[in-house]
N, C-alpha and C positions, 0 to 999 in steps of 0.2 A: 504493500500500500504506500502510497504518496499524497497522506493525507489534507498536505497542504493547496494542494493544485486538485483537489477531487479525483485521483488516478486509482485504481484498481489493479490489479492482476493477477488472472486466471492461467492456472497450468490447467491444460490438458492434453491427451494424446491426441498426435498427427490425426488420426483418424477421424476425432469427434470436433477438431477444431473449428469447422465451416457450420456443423449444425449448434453448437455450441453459441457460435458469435452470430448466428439466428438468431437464437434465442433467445439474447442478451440484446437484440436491436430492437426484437418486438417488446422487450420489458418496459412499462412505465418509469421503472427505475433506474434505469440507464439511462446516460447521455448519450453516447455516444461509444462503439466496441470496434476494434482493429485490430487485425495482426500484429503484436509487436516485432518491428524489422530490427534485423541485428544491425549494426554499425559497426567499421572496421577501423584501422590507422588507417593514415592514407602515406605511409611509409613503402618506397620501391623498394620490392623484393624482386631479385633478378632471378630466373628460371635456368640457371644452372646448375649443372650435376650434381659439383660438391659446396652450393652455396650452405646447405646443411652443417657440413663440417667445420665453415669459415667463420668460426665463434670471434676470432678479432676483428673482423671489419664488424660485427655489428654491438662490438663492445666499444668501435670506436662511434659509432653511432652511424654508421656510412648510409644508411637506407635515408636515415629522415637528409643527410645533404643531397643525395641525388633525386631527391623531390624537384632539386633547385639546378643544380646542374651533376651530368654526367663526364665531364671533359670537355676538351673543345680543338679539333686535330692543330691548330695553329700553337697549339702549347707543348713545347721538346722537351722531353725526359733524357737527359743522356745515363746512359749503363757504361762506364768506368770498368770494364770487368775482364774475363775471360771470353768477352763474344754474345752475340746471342741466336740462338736457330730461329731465323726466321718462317722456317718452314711448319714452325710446331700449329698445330689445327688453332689454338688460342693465341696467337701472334701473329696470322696472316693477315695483313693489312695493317700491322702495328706499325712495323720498324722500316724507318726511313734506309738511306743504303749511308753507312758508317765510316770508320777510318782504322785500321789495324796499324801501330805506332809500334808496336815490336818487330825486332828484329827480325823475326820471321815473314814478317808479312807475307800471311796465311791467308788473309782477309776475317772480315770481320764473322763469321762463322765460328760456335762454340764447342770444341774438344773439347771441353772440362763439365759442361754444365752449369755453373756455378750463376756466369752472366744471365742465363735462361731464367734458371730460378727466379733471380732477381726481379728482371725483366716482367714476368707473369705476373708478380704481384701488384706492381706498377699499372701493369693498361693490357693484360690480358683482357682480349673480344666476351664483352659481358653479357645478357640474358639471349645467350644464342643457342640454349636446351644443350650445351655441352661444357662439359672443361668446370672451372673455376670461374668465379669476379673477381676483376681486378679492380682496383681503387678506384683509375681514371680510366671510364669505359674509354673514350675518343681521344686520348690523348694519345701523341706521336712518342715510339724511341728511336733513340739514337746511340748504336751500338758505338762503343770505343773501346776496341779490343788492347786492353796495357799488360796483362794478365798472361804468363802459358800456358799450355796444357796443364800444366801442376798448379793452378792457381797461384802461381808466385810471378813478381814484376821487380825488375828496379825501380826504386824513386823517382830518379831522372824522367823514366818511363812512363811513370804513372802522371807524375808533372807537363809532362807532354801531352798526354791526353785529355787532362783538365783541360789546358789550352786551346786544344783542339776543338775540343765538344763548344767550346764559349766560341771560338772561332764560326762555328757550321750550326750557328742559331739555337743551342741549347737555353733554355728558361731554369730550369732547373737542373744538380749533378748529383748522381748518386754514387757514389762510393763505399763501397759492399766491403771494404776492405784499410788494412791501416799495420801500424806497427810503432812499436816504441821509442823511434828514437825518429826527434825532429831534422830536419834539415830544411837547407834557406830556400831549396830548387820548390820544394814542393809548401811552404810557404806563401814563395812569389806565388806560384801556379794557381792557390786558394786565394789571395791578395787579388789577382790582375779577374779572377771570375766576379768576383765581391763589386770590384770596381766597374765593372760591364753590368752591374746589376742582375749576377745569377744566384738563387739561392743556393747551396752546399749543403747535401745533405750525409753523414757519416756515419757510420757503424764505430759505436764505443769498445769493442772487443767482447772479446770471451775467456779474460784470465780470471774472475771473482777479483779482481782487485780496485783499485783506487787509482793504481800508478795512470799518468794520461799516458792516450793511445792516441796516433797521429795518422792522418789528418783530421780527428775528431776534435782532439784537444785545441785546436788553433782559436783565434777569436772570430766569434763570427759564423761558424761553421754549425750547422744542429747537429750536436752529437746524441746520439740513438741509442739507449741501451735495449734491453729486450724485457718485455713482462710478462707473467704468465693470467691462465684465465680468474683466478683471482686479486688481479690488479696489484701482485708483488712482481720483484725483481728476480726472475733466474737466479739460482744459486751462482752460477757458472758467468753469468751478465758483469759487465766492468760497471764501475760507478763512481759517485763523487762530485764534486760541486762543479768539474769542468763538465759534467754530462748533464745536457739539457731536460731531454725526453725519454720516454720510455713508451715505447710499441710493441705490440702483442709479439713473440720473437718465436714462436713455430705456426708454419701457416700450411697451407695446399699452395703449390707451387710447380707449374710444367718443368718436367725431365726429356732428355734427349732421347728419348725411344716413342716422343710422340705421344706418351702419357703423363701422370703426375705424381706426387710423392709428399711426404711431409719434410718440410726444407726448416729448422730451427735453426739459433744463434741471432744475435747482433747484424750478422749480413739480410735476416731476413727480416728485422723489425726495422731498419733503416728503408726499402725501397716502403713500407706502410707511409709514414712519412713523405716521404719524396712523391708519392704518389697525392698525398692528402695537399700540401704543397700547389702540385699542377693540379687539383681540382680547386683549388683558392684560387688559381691567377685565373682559369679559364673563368670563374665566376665574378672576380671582380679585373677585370683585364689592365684599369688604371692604376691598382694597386702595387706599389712597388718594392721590390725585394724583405728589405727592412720590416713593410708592415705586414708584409705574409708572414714572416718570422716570430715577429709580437704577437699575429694572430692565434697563431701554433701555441705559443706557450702561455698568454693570457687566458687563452681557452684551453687548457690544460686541468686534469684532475691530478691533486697531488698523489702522488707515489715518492715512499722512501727512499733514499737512494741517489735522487735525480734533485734539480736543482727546482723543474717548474711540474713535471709530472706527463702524463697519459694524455695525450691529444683528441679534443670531441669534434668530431666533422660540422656537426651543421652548425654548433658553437664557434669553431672557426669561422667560417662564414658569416655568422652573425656579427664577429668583431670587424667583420670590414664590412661591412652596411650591409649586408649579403639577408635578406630576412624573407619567411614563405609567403610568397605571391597571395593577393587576398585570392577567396574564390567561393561560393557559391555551393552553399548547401540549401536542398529543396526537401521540406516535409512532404511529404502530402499524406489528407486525412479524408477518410469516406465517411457518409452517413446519410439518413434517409430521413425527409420528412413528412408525417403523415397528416392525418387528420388530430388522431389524439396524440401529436409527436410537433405541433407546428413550428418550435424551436428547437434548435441544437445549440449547446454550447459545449467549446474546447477551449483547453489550459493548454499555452505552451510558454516557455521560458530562452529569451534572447537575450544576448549579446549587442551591447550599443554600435548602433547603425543602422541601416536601410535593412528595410522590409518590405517583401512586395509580395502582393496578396490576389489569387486567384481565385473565382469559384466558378467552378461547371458545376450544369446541371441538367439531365434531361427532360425533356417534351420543355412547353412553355411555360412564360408565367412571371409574375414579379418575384425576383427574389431580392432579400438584405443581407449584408453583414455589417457588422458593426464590432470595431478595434478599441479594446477600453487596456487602459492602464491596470496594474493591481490595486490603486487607489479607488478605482471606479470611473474615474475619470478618461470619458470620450474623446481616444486619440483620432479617429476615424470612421465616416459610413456609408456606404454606397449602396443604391437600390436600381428595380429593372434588370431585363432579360438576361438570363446567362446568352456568355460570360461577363462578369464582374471583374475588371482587373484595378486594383491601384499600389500604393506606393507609400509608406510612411516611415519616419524617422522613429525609432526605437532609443531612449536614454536604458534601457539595459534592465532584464526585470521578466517578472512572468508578463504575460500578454493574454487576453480573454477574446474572444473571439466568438459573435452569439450572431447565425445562420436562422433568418427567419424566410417562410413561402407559402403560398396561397393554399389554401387549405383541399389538398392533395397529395399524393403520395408522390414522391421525387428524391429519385438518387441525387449525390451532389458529393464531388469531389473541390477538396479546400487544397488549395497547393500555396506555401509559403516558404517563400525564398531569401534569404539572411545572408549578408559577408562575412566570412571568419576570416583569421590568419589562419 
């Protein structure tokens, strides 16, 4: 019961519920009897395979930001890595053509896996009834193979490939990778991207320590440690006041045999990030380096460990004006008036703003409605022929709505339509 609006409700089984809400329409003491309609989120859930298993993107909250957007191909993801298979079924159509900076040059194609991995988290092809979700369904990569076969690179190497990727239109850099001891090449290389306006995104390591790990540690750079499904830090996660954030650090991730795996560590909560990132810039596009970075960590839940915490999607977004589109929720309610039934009234309960009010009704005839406040007081009333349509301003509150007609029996559908956020 919802005593205060005159509301009722009746269980019964599927079977009896049509003779049932008969019954209740022909009663003198009823007002008025309806189905009650379930109501859902209005949160995108994508229709892939292992969207099930992807407990971090929707601990990061990723459904309610891609209400708002899903990526935007103009925004480059560069992968720093071992390569990436473009051929993988969840990457066709991702990955731009790249730069292999090792001295192999092999091209940009992944022996290791590792780059792939990465990659998929990123902007693996999302509600396509196969594979995984990736962060930024529409977002572009751009492979920068620094990386060998053994996932090991020189520094110099790796510093090259920052450049590179800043060079050939990167927005954002993911670096899956790092080690403990600084040097000035790969400093400049994190400096000179900074200065082009790319954000840097880093993996904090995987010794359980505190010592900084580099290019994580630098300033300026988001250092990424990893967290598990209860909002702690991996045992095994590095940490400490130089490490910013913390992202869920085992995910669903494509493997180079064309299927998937479960990818854990620091390399794998760092592209969550970098991905969450290019879904900021593609949604506020004038936003610039700096304040997608504040976005990240002002919209942050704290976690231990980390200096700002757990990054929330559509909370990011909201820190850069980013807010859900209004839109348009429509009631609609049935009833019938007879002879010993000549009025109907219904309670419903709105949100300050426009309201706009319908009523059909079959065969002819004068009908009214009439819009009272919960004070009593006559917001609105319109009489003659269905349809009825108009329009009024709602300061927030329940709302009475009293359906009167010429003394005959007539269906009549009320439809009422309100802006929410």
């Amino acid at each position: 019961m919802i005593p205060k609006i005159g509301v009722g409700v009746v269980r019964v089984p599927p079977r009896r519920r049509d003779a049932v809400r008969s019954a209740l329409r022909r009663s003198g003491l009823v007002t008025a009897a309806q189905r009650d309609p379930i109501l859902r989120a209005f949160d995108t859930t994508p229709n892939d395979t292992f969207w099930p298993s992807q407990w971090g993107l929707r601990q990061l909250g990723l459904p309610r930001a891609w209400d708002l957007t899903r990526g935007e191909p103009s925004v480059v993801v560069a992968v720093v890595d071992t390569g990436i298979d473009a051929s993988h079924p969840d990457l066709r159509s991702a990955v731009l053509p790249g730069l292999d900076v090792t001295s192999a040059a092999e091209g940009t194609g992944d022996p290791e896996g590792h780059g792939t991995a990465v990659a998929g988290i990123i902007a693996s092809r999302t509600d396509n009834v196969t594979g995984q979700a990736g962060v930024c369904w529409s977002c572009k990569l751009l492979p920068i193979r620094a990386l060998d076969a053994s996932g090991a690179g020189d520094t110099s190497v790796v510093a090259t490939g920052i450049v590179s990727a800043v060079d050939l239109g990167a927005r954002v850099i993911n670096l899956s990778l790092g080690g403990p001891t600084p040097t000035q090449a790969l400093a400049d290389a994190v400096g000179y991207a900074q200065q082009k306006g790319v954000v840097v995104v880093a993996a904090a390591g995987n010794s359980a320590t505190a010592t900084p790990f580099y290019p994580a540690a630098y300033p300026g750079v988001v250092a990424v440690a990893a967290s598990d499904p209860g909002r702690r830090l991996y045992t095994w996660s590095d940490y400490g006041d130089w490490v910013g954030l913390a992202a869920p650090g085992c995910n669903v991730a494509p493997t180079l045999d064309g299927g998937y795996g479960n990818f854990c560590g620091t390399s794998s909560a760092t592209p969550i990030v970098s991905g969450l990132a290019a879904l900021a810039m593609s949604a506020a596009p004038a936003a610039t380096s700096a304040q997608i970075v504040a976005a990240l960590e002002q919209a942050a839940l704290p976690i231990a460990g980390v200096r700002f915490g757990s990054p929330q999607a559509a909370e990011t977004l909201a820190a850069l004006g980013v807010r859900m589109p209004t839109r348009v929720l429509t009631t609609k309610l049935t009833g019938t008036l007879t002879r010993r039934i000549p009025v109907q009234r219904l309670v419903r309960t709105f949100a300050p703003g426009r309201v706009a009010v319908s009523l059909l009704a079959a065969g002819a005839g004068e009908l009214s409605v009439s819009v009272m406040a919960a004070s009593g007081a006559s917001l609105a009333r319109r009489s003659g022929e269905s349809p009825l349509r108009f329009a009024l301003r709602s300061t927030g509150g329940p709302l009475r709505f009293v359906i009167t007609g010429r003394p005959r029996k007539r269906h009549f559908v009320l439809s009422i339509s309100a802006a929410v956020e």
